[in-house]
C-alpha positions as CSV (number, residue, x, y, z in Angstrom):
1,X,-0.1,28.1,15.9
2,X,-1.5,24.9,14.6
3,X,0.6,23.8,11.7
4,X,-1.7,22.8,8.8
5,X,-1.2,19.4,7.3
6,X,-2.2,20.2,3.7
7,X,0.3,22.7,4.0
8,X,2.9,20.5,4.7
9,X,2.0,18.4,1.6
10,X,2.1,21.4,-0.6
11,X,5.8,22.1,0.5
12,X,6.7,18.9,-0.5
13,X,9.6,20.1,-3.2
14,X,11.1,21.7,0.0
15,X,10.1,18.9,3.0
16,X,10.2,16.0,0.6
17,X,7.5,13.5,0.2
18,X,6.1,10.8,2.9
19,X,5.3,7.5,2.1
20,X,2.5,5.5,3.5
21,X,3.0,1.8,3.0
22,X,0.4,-1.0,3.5
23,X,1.8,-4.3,3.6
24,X,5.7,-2.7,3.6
25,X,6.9,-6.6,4.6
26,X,5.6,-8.3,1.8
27,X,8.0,-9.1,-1.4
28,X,6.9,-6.3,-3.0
29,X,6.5,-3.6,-0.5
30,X,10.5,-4.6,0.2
31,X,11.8,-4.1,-2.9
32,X,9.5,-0.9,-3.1
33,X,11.1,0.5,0.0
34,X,14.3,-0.2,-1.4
35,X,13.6,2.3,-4.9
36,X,12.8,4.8,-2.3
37,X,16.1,4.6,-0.5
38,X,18.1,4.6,-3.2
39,X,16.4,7.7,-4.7
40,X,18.7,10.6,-3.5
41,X,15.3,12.8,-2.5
42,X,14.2,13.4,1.0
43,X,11.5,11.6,1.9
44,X,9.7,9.7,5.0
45,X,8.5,6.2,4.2
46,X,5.7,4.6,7.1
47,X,6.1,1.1,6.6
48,X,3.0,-1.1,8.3
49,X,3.2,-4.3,8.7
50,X,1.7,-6.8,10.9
51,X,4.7,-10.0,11.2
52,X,8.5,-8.7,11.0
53,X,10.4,-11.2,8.9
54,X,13.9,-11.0,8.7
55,X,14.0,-9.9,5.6
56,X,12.5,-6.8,6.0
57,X,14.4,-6.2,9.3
58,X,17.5,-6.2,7.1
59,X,15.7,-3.8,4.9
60,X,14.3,-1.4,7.5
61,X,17.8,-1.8,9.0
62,X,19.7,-1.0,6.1
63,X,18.4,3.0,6.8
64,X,21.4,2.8,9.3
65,X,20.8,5.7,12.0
66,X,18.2,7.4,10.0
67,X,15.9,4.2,10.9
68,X,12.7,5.4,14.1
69,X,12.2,2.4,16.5
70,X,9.2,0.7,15.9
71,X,6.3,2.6,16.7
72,X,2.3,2.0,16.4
73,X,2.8,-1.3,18.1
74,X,-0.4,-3.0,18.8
75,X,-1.3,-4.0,22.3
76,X,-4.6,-4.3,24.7
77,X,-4.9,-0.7,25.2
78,X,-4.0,0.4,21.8
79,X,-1.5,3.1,22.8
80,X,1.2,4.5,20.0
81,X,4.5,5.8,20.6
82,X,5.7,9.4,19.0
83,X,6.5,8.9,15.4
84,X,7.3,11.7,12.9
85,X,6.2,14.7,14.3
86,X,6.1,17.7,13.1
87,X,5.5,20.9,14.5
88,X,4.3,24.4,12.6
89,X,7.0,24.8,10.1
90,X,7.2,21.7,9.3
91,X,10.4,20.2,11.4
92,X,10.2,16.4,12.4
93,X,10.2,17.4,16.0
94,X,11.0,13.1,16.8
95,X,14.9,13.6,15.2
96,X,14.6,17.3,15.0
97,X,16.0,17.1,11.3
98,X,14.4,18.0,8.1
99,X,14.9,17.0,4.6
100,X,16.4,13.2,5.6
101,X,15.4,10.1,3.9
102,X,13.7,7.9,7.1
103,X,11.8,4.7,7.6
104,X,9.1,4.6,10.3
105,X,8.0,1.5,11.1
106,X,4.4,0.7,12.0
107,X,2.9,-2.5,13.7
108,X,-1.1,-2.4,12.7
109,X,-3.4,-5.2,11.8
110,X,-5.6,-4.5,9.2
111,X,-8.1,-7.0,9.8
112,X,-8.7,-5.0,12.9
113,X,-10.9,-2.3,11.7
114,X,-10.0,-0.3,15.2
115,X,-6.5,-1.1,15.0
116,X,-6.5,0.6,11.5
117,X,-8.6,3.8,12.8
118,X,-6.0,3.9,15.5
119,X,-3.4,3.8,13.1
120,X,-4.6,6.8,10.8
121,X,-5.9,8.9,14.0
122,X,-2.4,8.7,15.7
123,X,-0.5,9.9,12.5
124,X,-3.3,12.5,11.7
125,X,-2.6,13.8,15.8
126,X,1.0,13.4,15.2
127,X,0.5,15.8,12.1
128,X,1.9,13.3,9.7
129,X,0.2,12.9,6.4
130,X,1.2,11.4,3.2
131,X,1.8,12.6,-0.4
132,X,1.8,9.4,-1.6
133,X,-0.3,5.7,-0.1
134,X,0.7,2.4,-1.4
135,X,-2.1,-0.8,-0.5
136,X,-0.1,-3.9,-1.1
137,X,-1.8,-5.6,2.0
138,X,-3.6,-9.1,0.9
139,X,-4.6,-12.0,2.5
140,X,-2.6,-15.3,1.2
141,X,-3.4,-16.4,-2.5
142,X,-5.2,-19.8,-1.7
143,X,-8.4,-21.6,-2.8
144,X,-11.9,-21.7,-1.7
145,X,-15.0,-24.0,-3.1
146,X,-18.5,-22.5,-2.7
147,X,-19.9,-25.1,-1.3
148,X,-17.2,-24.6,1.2
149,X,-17.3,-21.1,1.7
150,X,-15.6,-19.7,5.1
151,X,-17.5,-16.9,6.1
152,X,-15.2,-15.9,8.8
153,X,-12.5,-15.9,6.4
154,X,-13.9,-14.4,3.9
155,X,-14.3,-10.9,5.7
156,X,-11.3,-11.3,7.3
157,X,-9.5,-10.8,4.2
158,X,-12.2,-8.1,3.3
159,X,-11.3,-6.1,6.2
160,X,-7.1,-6.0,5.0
161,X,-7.7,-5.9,1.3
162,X,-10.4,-3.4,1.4
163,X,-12.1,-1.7,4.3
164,X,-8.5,-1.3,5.8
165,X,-7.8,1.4,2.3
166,X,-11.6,2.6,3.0
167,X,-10.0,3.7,6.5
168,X,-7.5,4.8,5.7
169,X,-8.7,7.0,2.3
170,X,-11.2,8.4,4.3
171,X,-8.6,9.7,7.0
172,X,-6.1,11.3,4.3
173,X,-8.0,12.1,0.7
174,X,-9.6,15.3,2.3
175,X,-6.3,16.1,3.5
176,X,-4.6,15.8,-0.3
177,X,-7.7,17.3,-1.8
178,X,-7.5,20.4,0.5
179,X,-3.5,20.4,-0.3
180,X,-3.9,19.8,-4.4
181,X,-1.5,17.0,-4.5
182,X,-1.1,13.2,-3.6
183,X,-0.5,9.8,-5.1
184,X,-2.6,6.1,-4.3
185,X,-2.1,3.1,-5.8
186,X,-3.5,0.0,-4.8
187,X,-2.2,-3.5,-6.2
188,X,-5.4,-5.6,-7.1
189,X,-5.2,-8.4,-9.2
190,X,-5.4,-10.0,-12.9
191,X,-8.8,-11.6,-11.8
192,X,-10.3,-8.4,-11.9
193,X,-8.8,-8.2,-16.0
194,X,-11.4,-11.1,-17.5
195,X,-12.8,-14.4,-16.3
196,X,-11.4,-15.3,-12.8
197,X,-10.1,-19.0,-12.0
198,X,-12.5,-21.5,-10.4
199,X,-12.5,-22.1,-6.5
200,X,-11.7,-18.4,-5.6
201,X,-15.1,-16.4,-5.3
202,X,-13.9,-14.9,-1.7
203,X,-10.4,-13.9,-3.5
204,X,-12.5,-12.4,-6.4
205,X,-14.9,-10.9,-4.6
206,X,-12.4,-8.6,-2.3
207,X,-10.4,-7.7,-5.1
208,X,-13.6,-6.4,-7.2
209,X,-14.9,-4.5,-3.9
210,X,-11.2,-2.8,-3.7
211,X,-11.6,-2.0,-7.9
212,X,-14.8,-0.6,-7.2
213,X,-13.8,1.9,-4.3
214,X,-10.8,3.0,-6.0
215,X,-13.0,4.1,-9.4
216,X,-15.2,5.5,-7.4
217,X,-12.4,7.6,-5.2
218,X,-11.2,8.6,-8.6
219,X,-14.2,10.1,-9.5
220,X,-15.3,11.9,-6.5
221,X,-11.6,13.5,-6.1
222,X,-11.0,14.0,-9.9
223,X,-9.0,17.5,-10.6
224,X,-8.4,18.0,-7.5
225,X,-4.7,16.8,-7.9
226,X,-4.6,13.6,-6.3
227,X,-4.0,10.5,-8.9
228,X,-5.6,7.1,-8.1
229,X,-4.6,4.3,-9.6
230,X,-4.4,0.1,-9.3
231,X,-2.4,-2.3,-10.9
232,X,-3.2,-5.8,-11.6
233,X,-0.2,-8.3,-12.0
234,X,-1.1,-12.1,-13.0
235,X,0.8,-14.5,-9.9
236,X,3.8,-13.3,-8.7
237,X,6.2,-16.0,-7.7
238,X,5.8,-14.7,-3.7
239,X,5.0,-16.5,-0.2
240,X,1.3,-15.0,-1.2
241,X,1.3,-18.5,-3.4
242,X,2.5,-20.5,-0.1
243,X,-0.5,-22.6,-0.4
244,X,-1.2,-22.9,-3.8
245,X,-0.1,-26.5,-5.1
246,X,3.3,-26.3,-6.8
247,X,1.9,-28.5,-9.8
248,X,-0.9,-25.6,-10.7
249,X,1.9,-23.2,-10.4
250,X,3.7,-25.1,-13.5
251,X,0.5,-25.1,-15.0
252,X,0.1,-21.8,-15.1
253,X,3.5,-20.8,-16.1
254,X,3.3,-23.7,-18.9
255,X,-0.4,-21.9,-20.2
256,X,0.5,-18.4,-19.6
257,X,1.9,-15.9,-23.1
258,X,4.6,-15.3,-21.0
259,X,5.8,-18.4,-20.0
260,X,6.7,-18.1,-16.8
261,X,5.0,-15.9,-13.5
262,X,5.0,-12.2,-13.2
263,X,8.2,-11.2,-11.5
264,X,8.2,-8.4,-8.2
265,X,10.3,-5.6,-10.4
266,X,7.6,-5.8,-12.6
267,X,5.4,-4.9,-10.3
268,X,7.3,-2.4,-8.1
269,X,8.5,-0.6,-11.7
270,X,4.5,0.0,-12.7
271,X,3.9,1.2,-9.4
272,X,7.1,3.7,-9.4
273,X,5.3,4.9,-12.7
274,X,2.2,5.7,-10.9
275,X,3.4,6.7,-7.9
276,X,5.3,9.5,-10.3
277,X,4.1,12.9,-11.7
278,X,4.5,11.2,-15.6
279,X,1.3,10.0,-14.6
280,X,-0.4,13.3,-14.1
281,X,-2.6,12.2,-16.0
282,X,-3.9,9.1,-15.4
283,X,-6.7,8.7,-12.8
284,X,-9.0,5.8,-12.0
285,X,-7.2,3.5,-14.2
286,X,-6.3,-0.4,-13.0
287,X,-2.8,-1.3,-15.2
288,X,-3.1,-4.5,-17.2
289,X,-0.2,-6.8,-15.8
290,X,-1.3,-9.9,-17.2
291,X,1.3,-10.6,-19.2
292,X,-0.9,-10.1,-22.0
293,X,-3.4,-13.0,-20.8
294,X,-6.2,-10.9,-20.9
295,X,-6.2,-8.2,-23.8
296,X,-10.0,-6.2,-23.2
């Protein structure tokens, strides 16, 4: 029998829920993963990420023996390794254990449009889907004249801050739709909130294009149970801001309500809200983090 993977969704109060992760090694996609493991429930969380810092070594690691070996690594011929799968009632055939909290980790580079197709394909075959998808990925926070526009850059970060959550939508929605339930948030950015610095067009651009696809997700799969959402924090103090001069960070933090930079719980606390069922009822929404700088 083949096992149905909207079923598996719908028995989530029983299975627990699975976690997809875009950009689990940034700062925030860290401290995300580290809610999740210290919420008692079973779940599965897919962490992808392209570089492996330390630091979120030391967080994957901290799953002790409950932790898969990398899998998904990206190489010439593309090939993935078995990672969480399941066979017709819903047993994790890779451990052969049910109901356990577990990090999979996931090597993909989203700025490789077939490296992302490969990505959702494999866990669609390996009859993995998620309840829940988190897009975090980003390109670094940096700054970008007109009159010295990048092309090549510019859809480079296109392809991880948008088309790579196109992909990966289009792999999973219908899945969620069929099953009645799932979560998706995607971090955007204050920009999108009122008028957008100077010098960051390509920056503003990508974010916009990501804000557009999730309102229109949320429309075309509204009542069908599935929730999407974005949030939209002013700078976070992370190594997104690596090359942004320290003097216009000051500046900022001198100029903003706030006085100071949005901090990463901030973030990862409005994303546990809307990665929760207390918001049932919200649904194409982007969540003002601006520290109150922008006030529509």
């Amino acid at each position: 029998m083949v096992f149905d993977l909207s079923t598996k969704i719908r028995r989530k109060g029983r299975m627990g829920n699975t976690y997809l992760i875009l950009g689990a090694s940034s700062e925030v996609g860290m401290a995300y993963i580290e809610k999740l493991k210290n919420n008692t429930d079973p779940k599965t969380i897919i962490a992808c990420y392209r570089t492996e810092s330390d630091a979120f070594k030391a967080v994957c690691g901290s799953f002790g023996n409950k932790q898969e070996q990398t899998c998904g690594q990206i190489g010439e011929n593309m090939q993935e390794q078995n990672c969480g799968k399941f066979d017709e009632n819903g047993q994790d055939t890779a451990t052969g254990q049910t109901g356990n909290t577990k990090i999979i980790k996931k090597q993909v580079d989203l700025a490789n449009p077939v490296s992302v197709k490969a990505m959702a394909e494999g866990l669609v075959a390996e009859g993995v889907c998620p309840t829940h998808i988190l897009h975090l990925a980003a390109s670094n926070y940096d700054f970008m004249k007109i009159k010295k526009w990048d092309g090549t850059k510019a859809r480079k970060d296109m392809e991880v801050t948008y088309f790579s959550f196109a992909e990966i939508c289009s792999a999973f929605l219908p899945l969620m739709s069929k099953a009645g339930y799932g979560k998706v948030v995607a971090v955007l950015s204050s920009v999108t909130l009122g008028v957008p610095p100077k010098f960051m067009s390509h920056y503003t651009a990508c974010k916009y294009a990501l804000l557009g696809y999730l309102k229109g997700a949320a429309a075309e799969y509204a009542g069908k149970g599935i929730n999407i959402n974005g949030i939209s924090p002013g700078m976070m103090d992370t190594k997104f801001l690596s090359a942004v001069d320290e003097r216009i960070l000051e500046m900022t933090k001198e100029n903003s309500h706030m006085q100071r930079l949005c901090e990463v719980g901030e973030t990862v606390a409005a994303i546990e809200f809307l990665m929760s069922d207390a918001a049932s009822y919200m649904n194409g929404a982007n969540l003002n983090l601006s520290g109150g700088e922008y006030m529509p």
